[in-house]
mmCIF file as gemmi writes it, N, C-alpha and C atoms, coordinates in Angstrom:
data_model
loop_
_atom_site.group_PDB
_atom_site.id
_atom_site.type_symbol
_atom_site.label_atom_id
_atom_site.label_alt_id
_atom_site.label_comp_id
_atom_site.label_asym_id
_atom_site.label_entity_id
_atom_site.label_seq_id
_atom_site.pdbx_PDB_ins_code
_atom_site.Cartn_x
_atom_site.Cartn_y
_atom_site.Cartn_z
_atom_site.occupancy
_atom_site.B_iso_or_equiv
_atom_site.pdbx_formal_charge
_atom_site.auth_seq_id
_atom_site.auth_asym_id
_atom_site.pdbx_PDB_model_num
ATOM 1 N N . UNK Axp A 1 ? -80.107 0.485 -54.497 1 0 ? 1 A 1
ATOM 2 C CA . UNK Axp A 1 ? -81.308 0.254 -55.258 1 0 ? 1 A 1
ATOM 3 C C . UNK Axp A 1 ? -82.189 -0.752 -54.535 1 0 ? 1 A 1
ATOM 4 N N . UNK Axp A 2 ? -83.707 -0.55 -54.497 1 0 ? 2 A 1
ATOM 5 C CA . UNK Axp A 2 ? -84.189 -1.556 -53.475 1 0 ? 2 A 1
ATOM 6 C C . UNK Axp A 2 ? -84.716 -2.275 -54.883 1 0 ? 2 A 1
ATOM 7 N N . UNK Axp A 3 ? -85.003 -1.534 -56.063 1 0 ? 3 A 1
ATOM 8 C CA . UNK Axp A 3 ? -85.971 -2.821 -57.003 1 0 ? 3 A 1
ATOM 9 C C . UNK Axp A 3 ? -84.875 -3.695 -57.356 1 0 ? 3 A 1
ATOM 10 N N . UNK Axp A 4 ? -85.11 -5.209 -57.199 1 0 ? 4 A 1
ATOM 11 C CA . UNK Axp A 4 ? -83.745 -5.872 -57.852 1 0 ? 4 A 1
ATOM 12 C C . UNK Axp A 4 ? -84.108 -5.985 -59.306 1 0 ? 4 A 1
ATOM 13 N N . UNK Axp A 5 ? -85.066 -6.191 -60.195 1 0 ? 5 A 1
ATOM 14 C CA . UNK Axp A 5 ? -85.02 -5.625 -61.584 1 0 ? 5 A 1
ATOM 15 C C . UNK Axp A 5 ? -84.469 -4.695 -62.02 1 0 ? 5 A 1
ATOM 16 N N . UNK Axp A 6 ? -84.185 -3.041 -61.128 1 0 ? 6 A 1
ATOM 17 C CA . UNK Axp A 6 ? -83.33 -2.283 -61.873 1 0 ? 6 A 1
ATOM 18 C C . UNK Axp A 6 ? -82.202 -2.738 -61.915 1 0 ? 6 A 1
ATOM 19 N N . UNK Axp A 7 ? -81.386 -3.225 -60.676 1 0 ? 7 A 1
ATOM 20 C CA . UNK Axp A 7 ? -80.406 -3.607 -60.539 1 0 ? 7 A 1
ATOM 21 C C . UNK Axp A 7 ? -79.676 -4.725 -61.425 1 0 ? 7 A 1
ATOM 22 N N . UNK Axp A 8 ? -80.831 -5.312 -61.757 1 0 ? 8 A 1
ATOM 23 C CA . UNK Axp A 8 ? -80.141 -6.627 -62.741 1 0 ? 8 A 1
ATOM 24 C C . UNK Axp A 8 ? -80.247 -5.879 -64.212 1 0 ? 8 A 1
ATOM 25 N N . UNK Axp A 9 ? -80.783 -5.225 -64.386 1 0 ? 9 A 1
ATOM 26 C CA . UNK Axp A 9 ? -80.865 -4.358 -65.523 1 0 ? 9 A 1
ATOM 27 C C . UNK Axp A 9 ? -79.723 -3.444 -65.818 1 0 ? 9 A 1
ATOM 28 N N . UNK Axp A 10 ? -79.219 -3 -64.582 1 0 ? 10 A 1
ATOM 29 C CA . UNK Axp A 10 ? -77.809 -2.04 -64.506 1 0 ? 10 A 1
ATOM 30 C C . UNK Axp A 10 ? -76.673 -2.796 -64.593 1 0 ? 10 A 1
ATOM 31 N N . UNK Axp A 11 ? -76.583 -3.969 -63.796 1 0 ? 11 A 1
ATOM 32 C CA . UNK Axp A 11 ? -75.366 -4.947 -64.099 1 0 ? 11 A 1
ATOM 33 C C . UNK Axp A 11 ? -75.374 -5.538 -65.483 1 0 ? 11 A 1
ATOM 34 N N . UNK Axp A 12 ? -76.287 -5.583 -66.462 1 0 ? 12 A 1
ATOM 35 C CA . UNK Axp A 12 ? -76.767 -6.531 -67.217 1 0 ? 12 A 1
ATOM 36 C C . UNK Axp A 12 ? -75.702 -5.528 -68.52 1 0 ? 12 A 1
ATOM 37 N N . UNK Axp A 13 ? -76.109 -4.057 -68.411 1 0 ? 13 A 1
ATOM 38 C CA . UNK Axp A 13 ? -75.796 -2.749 -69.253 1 0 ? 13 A 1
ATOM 39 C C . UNK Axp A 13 ? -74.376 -2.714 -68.886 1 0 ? 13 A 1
ATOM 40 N N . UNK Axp A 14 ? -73.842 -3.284 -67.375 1 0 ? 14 A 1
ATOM 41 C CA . UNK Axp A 14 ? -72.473 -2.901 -67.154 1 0 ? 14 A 1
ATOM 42 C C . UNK Axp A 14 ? -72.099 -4.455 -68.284 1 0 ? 14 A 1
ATOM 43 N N . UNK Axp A 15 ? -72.243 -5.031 -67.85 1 0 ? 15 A 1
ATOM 44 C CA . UNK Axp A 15 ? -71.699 -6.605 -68.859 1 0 ? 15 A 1
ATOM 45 C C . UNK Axp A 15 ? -71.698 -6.124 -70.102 1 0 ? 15 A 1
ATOM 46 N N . UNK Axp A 16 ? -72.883 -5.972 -70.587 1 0 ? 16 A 1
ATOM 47 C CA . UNK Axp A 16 ? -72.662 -5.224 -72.279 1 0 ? 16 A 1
ATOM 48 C C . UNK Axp A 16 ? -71.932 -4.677 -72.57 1 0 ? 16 A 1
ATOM 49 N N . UNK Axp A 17 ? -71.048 -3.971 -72.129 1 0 ? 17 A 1
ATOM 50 C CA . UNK Axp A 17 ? -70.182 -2.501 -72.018 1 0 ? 17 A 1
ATOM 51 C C . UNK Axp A 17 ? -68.968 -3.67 -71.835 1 0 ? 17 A 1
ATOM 52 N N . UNK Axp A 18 ? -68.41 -4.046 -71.171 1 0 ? 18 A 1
ATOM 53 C CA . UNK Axp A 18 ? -67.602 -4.96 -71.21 1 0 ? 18 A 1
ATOM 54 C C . UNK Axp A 18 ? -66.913 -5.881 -72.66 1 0 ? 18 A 1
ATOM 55 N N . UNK Axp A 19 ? -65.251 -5.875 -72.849 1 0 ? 19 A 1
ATOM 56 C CA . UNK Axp A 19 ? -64.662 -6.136 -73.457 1 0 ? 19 A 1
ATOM 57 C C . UNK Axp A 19 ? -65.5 -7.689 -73.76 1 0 ? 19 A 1
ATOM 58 N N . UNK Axp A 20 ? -65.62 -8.095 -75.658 1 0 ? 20 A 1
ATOM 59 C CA . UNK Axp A 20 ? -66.36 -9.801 -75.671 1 0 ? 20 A 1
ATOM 60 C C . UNK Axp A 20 ? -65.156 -10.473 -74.846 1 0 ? 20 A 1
ATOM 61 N N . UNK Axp A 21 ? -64.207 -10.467 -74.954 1 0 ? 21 A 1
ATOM 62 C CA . UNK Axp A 21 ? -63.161 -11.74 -74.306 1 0 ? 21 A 1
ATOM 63 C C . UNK Axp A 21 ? -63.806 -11.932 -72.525 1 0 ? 21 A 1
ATOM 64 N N . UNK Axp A 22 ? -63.668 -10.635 -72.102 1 0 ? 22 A 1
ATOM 65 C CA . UNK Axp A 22 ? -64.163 -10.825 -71.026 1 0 ? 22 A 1
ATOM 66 C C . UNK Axp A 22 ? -65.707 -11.258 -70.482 1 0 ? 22 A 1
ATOM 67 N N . UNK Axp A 23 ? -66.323 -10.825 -71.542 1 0 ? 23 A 1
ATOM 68 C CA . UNK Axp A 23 ? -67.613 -11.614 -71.626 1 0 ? 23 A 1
ATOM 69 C C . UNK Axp A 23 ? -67.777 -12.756 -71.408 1 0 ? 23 A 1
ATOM 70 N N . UNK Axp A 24 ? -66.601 -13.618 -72.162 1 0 ? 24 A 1
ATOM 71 C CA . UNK Axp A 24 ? -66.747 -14.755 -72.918 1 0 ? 24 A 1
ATOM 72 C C . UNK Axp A 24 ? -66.164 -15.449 -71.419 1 0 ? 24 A 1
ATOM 73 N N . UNK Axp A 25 ? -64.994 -15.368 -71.03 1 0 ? 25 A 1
ATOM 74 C CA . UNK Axp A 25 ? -64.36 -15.191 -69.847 1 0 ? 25 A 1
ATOM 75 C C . UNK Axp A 25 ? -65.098 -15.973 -68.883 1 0 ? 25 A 1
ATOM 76 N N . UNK Axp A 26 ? -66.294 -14.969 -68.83 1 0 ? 26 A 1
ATOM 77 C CA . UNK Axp A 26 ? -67.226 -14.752 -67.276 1 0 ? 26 A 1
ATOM 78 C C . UNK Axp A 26 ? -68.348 -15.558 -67.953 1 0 ? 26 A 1
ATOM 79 N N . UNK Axp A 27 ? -69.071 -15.687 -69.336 1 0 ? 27 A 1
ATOM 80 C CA . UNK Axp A 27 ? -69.891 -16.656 -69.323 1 0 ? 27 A 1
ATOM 81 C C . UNK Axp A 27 ? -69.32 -18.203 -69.275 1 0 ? 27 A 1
ATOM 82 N N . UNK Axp A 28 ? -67.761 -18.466 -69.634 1 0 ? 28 A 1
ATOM 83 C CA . UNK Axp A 28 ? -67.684 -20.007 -69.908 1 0 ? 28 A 1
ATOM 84 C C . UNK Axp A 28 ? -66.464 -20.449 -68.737 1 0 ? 28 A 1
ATOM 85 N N . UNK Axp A 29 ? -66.368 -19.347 -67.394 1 0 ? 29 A 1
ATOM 86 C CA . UNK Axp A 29 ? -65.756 -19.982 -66.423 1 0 ? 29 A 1
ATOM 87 C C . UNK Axp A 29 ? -65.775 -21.059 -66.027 1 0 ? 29 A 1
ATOM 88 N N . UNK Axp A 30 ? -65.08 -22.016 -65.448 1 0 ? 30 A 1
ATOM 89 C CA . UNK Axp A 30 ? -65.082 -23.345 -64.982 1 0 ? 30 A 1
ATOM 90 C C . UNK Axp A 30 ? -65.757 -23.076 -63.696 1 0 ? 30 A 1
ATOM 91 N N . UNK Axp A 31 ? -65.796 -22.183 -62.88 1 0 ? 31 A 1
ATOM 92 C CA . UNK Axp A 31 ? -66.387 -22.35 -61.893 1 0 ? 31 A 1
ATOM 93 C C . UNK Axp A 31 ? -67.055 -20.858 -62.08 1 0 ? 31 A 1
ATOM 94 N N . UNK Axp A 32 ? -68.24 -20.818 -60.978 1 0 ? 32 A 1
ATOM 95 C CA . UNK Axp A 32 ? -68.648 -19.413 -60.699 1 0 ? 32 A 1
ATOM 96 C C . UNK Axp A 32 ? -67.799 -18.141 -60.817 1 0 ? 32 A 1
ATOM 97 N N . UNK Axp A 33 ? -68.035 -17.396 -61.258 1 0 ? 33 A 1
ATOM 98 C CA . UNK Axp A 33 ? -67.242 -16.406 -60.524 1 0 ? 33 A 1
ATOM 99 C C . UNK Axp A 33 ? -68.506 -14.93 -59.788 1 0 ? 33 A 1
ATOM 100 N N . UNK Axp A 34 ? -67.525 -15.118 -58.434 1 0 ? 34 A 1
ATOM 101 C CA . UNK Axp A 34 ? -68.915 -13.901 -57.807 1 0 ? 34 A 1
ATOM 102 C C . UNK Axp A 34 ? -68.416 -12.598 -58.744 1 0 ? 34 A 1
ATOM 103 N N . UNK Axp A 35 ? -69.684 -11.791 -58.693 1 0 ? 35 A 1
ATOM 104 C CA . UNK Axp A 35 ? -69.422 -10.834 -58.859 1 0 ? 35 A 1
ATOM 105 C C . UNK Axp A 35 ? -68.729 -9.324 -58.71 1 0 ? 35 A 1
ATOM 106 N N . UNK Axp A 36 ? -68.929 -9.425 -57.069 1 0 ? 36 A 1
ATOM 107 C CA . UNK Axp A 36 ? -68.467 -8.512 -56.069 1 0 ? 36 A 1
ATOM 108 C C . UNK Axp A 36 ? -66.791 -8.738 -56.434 1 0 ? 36 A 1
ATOM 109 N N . UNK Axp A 37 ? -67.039 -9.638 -56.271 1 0 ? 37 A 1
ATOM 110 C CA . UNK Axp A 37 ? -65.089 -10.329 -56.472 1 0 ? 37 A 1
ATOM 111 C C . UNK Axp A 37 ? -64.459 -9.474 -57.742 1 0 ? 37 A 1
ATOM 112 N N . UNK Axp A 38 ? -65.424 -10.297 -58.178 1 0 ? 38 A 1
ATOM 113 C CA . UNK Axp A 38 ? -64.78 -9.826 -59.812 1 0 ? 38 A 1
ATOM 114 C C . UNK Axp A 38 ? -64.638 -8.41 -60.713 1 0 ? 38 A 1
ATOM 115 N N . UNK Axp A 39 ? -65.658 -7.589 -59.758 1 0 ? 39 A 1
ATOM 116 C CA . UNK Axp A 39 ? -65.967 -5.901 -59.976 1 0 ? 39 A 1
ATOM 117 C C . UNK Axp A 39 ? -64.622 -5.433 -58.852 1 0 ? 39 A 1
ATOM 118 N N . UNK Axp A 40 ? -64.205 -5.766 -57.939 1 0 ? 40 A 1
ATOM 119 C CA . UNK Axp A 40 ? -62.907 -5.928 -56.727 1 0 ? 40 A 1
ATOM 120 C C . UNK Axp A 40 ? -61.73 -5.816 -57.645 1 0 ? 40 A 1
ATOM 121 N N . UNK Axp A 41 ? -61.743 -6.824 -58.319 1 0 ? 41 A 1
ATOM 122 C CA . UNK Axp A 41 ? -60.336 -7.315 -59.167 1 0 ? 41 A 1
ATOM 123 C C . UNK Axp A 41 ? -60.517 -6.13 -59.96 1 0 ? 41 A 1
ATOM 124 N N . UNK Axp A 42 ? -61.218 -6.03 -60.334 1 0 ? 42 A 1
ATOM 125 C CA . UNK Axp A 42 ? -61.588 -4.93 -62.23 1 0 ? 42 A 1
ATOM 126 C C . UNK Axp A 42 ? -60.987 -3.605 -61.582 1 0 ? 42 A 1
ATOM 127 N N . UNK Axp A 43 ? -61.779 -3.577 -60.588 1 0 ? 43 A 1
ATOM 128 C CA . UNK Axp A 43 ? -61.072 -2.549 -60.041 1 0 ? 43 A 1
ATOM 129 C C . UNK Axp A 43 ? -59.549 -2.146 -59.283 1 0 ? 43 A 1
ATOM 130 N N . UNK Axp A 44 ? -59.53 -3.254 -59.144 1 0 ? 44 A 1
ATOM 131 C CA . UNK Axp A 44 ? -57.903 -3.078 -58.92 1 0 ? 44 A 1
ATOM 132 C C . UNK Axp A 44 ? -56.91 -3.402 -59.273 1 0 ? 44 A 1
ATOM 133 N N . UNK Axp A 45 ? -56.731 -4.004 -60.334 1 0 ? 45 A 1
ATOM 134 C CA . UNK Axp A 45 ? -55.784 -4.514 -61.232 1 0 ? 45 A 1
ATOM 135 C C . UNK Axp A 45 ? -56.046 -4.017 -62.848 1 0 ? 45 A 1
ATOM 136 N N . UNK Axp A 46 ? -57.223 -3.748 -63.248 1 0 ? 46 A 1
ATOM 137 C CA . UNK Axp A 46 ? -57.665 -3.283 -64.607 1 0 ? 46 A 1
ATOM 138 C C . UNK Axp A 46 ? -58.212 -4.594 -65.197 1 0 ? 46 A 1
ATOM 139 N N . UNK Axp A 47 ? -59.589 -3.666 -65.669 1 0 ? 47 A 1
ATOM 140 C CA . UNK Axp A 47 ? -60.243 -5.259 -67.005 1 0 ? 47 A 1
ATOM 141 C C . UNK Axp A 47 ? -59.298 -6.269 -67.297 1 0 ? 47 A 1
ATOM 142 N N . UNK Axp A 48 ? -58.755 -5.253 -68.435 1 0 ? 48 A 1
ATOM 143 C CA . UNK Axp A 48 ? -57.535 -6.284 -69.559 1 0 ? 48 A 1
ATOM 144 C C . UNK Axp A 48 ? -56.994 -7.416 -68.509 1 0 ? 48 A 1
ATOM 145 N N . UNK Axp A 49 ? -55.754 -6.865 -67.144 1 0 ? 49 A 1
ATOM 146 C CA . UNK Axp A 49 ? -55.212 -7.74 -66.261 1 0 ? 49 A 1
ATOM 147 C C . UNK Axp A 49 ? -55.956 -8.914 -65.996 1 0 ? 49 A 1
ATOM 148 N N . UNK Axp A 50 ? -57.391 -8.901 -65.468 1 0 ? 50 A 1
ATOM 149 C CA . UNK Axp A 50 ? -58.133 -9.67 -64.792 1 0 ? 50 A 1
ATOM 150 C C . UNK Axp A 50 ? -58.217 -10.641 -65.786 1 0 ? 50 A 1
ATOM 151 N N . UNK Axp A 51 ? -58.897 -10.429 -67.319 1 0 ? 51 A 1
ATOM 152 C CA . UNK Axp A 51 ? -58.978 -11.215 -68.477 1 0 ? 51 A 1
ATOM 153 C C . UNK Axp A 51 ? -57.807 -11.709 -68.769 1 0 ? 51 A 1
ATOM 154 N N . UNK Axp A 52 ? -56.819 -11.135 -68.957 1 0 ? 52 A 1
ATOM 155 C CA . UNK Axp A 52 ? -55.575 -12.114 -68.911 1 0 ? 52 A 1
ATOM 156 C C . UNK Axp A 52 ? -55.113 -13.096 -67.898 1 0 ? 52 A 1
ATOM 157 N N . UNK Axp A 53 ? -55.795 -12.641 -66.78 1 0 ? 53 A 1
ATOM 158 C CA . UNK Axp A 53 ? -55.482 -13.532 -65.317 1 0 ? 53 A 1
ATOM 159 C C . UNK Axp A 53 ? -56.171 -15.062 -65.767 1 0 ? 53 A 1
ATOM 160 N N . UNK Axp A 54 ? -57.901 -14.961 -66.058 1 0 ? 54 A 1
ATOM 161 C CA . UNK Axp A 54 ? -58.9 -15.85 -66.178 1 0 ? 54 A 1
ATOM 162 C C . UNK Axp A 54 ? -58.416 -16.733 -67.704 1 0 ? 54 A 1
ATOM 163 N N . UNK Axp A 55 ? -57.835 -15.759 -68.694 1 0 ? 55 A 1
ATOM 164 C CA . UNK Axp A 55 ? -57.264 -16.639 -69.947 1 0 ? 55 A 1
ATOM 165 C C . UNK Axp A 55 ? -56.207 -17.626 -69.478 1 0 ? 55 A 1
ATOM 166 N N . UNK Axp A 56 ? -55.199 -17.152 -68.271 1 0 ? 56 A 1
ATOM 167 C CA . UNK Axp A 56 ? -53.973 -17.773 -68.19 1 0 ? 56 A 1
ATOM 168 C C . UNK Axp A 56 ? -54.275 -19.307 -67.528 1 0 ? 56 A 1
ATOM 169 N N . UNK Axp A 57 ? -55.714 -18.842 -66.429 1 0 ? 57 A 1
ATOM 170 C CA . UNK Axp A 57 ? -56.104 -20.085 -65.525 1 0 ? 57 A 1
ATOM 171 C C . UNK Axp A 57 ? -56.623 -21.115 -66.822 1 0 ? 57 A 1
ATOM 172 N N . UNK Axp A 58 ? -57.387 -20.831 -67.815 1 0 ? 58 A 1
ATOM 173 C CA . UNK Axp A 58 ? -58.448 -21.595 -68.441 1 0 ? 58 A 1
ATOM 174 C C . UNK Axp A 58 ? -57.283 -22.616 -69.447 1 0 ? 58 A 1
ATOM 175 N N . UNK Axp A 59 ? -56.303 -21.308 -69.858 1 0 ? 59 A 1
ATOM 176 C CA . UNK Axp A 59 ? -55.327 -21.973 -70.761 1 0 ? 59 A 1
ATOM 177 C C . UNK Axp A 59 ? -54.628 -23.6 -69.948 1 0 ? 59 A 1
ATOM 178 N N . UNK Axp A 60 ? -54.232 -22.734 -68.687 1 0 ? 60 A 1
ATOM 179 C CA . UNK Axp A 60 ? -53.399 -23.675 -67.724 1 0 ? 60 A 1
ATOM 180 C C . UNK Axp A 60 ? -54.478 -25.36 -67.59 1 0 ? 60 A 1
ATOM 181 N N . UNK Axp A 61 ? -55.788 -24.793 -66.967 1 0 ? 61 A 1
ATOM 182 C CA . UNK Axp A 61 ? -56.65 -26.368 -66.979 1 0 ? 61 A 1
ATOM 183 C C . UNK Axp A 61 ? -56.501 -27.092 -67.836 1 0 ? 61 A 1
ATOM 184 N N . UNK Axp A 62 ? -56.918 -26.274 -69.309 1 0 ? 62 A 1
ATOM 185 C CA . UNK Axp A 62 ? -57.086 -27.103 -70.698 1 0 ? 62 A 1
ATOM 186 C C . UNK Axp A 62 ? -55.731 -27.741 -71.038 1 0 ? 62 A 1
ATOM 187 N N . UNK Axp A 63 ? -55.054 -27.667 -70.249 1 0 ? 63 A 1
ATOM 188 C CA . UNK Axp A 63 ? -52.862 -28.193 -70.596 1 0 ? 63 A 1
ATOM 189 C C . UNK Axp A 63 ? -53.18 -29.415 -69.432 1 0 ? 63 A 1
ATOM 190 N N . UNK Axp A 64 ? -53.835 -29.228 -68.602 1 0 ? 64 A 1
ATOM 191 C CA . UNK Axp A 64 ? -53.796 -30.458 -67.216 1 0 ? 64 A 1
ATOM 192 C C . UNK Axp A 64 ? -54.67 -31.932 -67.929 1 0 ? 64 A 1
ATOM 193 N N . UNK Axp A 65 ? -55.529 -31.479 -68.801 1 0 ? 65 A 1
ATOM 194 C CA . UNK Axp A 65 ? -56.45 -32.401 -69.298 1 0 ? 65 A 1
ATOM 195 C C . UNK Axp A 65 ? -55.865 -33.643 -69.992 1 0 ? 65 A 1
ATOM 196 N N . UNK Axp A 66 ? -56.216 -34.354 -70.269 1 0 ? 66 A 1
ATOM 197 C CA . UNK Axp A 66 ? -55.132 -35.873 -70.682 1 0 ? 66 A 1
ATOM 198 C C . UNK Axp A 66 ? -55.703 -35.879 -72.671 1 0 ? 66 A 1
């Protein structure tokens, strides 16, 4: 796609479509997460996996905290 408005418009429709946990996931990460990466993982391990991956990290930080 050369317009980047469609494009952010198409990723925007893929996010919508997306499980809320994983939504929630990818809006309140501790750090960035790229995208490319993260469409990589989805794809190769499955949604659910990946969201359980990002729940297990967030759970794990929030246990390190004092």
């Amino acid at each position: 796609m050369d317009d980047q408005g469609a494009l952010l418009r198409e990723l925007m429709a893929v996010f919508d479509q997306l499980p809320a946990g994983l939504r929630e996931a990818i809006n309140y990460a501790p750090e960035p997460l790229d995208p490319k990466a993260l469409a990589a993982l989805c794809r190769k391990h499955g949604a659910a996996n990946v969201l359980a991956m990002i729940e297990l990290k967030l759970k794990r930080k929030a246990a390190r905290r004092p």
